[in-house]
Structures are given as structure tokens and as C-alpha cells.
C-alpha positions as CSV (number, residue, x, y, z in Angstrom):
1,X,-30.6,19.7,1.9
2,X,-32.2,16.8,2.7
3,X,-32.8,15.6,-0.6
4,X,-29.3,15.8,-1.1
5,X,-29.1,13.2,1.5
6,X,-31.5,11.2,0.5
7,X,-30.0,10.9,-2.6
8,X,-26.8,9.4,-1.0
9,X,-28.7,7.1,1.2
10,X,-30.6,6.0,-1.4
11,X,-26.7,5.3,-4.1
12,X,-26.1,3.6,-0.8
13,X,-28.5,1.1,-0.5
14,X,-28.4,0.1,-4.1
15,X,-25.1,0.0,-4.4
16,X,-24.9,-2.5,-0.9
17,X,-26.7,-5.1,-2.7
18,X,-24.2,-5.5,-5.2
19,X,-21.8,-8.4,-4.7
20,X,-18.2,-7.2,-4.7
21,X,-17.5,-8.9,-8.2
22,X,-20.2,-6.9,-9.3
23,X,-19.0,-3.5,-7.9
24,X,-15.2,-3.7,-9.5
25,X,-14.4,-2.0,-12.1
26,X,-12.2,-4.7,-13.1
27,X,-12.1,-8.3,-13.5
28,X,-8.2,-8.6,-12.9
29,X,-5.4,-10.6,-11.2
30,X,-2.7,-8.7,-12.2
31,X,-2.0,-4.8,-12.8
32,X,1.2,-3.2,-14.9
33,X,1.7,0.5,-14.6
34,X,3.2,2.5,-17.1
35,X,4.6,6.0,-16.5
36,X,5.6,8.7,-19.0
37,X,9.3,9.6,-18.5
38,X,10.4,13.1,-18.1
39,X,12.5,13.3,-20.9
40,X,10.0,12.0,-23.2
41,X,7.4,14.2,-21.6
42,X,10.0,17.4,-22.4
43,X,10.2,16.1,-25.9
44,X,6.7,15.8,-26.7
45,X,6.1,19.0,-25.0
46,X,8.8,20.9,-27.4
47,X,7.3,19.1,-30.4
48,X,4.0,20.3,-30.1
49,X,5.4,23.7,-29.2
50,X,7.6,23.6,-32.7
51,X,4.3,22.4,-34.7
52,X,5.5,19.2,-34.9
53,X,2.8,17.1,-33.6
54,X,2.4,12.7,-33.7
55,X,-1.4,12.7,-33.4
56,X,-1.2,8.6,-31.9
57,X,1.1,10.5,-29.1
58,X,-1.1,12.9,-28.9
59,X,-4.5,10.8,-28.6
60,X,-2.8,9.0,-25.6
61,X,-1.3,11.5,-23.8
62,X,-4.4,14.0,-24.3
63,X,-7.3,11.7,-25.2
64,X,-10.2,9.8,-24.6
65,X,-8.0,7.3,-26.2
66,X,-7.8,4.0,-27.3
67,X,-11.8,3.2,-27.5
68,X,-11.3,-0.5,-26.8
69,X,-9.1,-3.0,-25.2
70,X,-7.8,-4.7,-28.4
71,X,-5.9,-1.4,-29.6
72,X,-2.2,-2.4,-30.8
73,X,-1.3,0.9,-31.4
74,X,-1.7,2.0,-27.9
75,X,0.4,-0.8,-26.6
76,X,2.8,-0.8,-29.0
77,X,3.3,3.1,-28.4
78,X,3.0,2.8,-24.5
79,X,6.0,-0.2,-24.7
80,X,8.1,1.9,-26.7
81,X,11.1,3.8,-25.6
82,X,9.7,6.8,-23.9
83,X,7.6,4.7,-21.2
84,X,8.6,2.9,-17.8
85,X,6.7,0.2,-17.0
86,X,6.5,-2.0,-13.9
87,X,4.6,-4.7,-12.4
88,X,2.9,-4.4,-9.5
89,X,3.0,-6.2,-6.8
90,X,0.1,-8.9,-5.4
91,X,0.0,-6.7,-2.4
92,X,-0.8,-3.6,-4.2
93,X,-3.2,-5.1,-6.9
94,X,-5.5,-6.7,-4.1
95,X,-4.9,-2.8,-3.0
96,X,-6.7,-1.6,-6.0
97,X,-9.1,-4.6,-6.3
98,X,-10.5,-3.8,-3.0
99,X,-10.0,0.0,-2.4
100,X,-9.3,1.8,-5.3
101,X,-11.7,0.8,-8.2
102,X,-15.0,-0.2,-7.1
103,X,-17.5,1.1,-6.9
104,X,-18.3,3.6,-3.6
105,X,-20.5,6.4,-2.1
106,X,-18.6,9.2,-2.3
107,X,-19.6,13.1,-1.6
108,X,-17.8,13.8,-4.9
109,X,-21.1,14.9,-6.5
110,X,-20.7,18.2,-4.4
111,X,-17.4,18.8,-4.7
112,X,-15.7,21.3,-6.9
113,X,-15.1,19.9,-10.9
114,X,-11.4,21.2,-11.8
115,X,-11.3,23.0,-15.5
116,X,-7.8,22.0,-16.8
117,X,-7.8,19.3,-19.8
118,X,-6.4,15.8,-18.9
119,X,-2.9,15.2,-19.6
120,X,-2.2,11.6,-18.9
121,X,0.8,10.3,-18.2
122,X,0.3,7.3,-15.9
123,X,-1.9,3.9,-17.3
124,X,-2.7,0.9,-15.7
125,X,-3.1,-2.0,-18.0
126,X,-5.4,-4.8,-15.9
127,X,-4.9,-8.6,-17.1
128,X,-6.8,-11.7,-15.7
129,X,-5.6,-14.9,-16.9
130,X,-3.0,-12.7,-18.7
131,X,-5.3,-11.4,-21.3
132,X,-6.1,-7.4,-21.0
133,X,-9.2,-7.1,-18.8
134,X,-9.1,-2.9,-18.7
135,X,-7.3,0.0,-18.8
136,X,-7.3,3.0,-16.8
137,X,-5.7,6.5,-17.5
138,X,-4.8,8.7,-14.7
139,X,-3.9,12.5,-14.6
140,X,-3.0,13.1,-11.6
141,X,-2.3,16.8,-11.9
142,X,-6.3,17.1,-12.5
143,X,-8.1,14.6,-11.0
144,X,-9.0,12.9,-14.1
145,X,-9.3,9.9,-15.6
146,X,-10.6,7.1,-18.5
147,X,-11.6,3.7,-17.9
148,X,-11.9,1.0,-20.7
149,X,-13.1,-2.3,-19.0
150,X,-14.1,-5.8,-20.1
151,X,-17.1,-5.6,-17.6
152,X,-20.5,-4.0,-19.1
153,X,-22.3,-1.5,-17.1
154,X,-19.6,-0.6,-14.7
155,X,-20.6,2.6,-12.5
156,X,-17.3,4.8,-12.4
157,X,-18.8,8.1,-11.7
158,X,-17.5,8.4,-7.9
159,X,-14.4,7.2,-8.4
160,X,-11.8,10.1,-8.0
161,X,-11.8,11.4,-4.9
162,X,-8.8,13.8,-3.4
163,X,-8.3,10.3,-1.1
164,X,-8.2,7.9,-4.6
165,X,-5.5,10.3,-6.7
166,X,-3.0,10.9,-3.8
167,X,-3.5,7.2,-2.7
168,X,-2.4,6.5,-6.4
169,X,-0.1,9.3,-6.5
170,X,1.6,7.5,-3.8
171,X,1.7,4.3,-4.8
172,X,2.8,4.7,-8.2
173,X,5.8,7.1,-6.6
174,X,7.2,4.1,-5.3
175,X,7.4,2.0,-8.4
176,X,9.0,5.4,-10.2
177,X,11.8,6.0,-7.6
């Protein structure tokens, strides 16, 4: 038991010498969320059901997908019909530039790991300077998610605790309704 605790003490130290630049995931000053709609959702569901399956669709939706930030295809298919997207605003980017992705102890390590498959539906698209500086994918029915970020060596293992998804969850409910 105590080595367990040592072990977070000792994340904690190391990750207290970082500057804060250094512990974002992100190097943004701007965020636009995109959100599957329902009735694109339905369709793709029924599709797949029927055997009739678009595998760039599919990569996004159920994916480790795209592998890098210069990927047309994903935001060509993510700005297509099918996809709400929104702004967010200054208030709620500093929100995730200083509370939601960076880097944090968290007690995540001993928590429970949930079984389902990802099915994301919700994508933030970071920008600084107005060129694409990450992407992260969220399912929020899970608790999982994929990060693509401009930044080398970012540490993204704790992120995702119950407190991160509903504080997203939230937050992206009122850009949806």
C-alpha cells in the first residue's frame, strides 16, 4: 500500500516541475467542437446493421483515427452534413487550457477500466494562430478517448477522470441545446 503511494508522490513531484506550457496537452488559442447529430448517428447505425458500411465513417466514429493532424479526409468528413459544429467560447477554451487537458495526478491508475469499444461522436479540433494544433476524440458513454497533438512527448495517461467526462459532458451540452 504504501508503494502505491509513493508512486503518486513521486508522478507528483515530477510532474510539479514542469512549467504549465509544458504540462498541456495543447498548444491552442482557440477550440471548435463538433458533435455527431442524432439523425446521422441513426443512419450510420442502420447502415452498418444492413451491411452497408463507409469504412472513412467508420474509422472516425470507431477508430484510432486520423493518425496525424494534416488529415483532409477527416475534416472534410467531420464538416459535412451529418456534423454540428460550434465555436467555443474564450471562457471555455481557457476552461480546457487550464483544467481539462494537462497534465494531473490523478488516482485513475486504481480505478476500474470500462470494456465497451469507443464510439466517438464528440471532437475537438484545437487551433493556435488558426492552424490545427490537436485533436481530441471523446466518447463520453465509455470514458474514452484519442489525442493527436502538435506537442511531442505529451503525458495523457491520467487524463479521464469521472470529474473530466461529465465536466465535458456538460460543457459540450450547452453548445448542443
Amino acid at each position: 500500500m504504501i508503494r502505491k503511494y509513493s508512486v503518486v508522490l513521486l508522478l507528483f513531484v515530477i510532474l510539479s516541475c514542469k512549467s504549465k506550457e509544458d504540462k498541456m496537452f495543447f498548444d491552442f488559442d482557440s477550440v471548435e467542437y463538433y458533435s455527431l447529430n442524432k439523425s446521422k448517428e441513426k443512419e450510420i447505425e442502420e447502415n452498418n446493421r444492413n451491411g452497408i458500411k463507409d469504412s472513412i465513417i467508420n474509422d472516425i466514429l470507431y477508430s484510432e483515427f486520423p493518425e496525424k493532424l494534416n488529415n483532409e479526409v477527416f475534416y472534410e468528413i467531420i464538416n459535412s452534413r451529418g456534423f454540428s459544429k460550434f465555436d467555443l467560447s474564450q471562457k471555455d477554451v481557457d476552461y480546457l487550457k487550464n483544467d481539462i487537458f494537462v497534465e494531473k495526478i490523478s488516482l485513475k491508475v486504481f480505478g476500474t477500466m470500462k470494456a465497451c469499444a469507443p464510439e466517438y461522436r464528440d471532437f475537438l479540433v484545437f487551433r493556435k494562430n488558426d492552424k490545427v494544433s490537436g485533436i481530441a476524440k471523446i466518447c463520453l458513454w465509455c470514458g474514452h478517448s484519442y489525442f493527436i497533438s502538435s506537442k511531442n512527448n505529451i503525458n495523457t495517461e491520467d487524463f479521464g477522470t469521472e470529474e473530466d467526462y461529465e465536466s465535458l459532458k456538460e460543457l459540450f451540452n450547452t453548445y448542443k441545446n
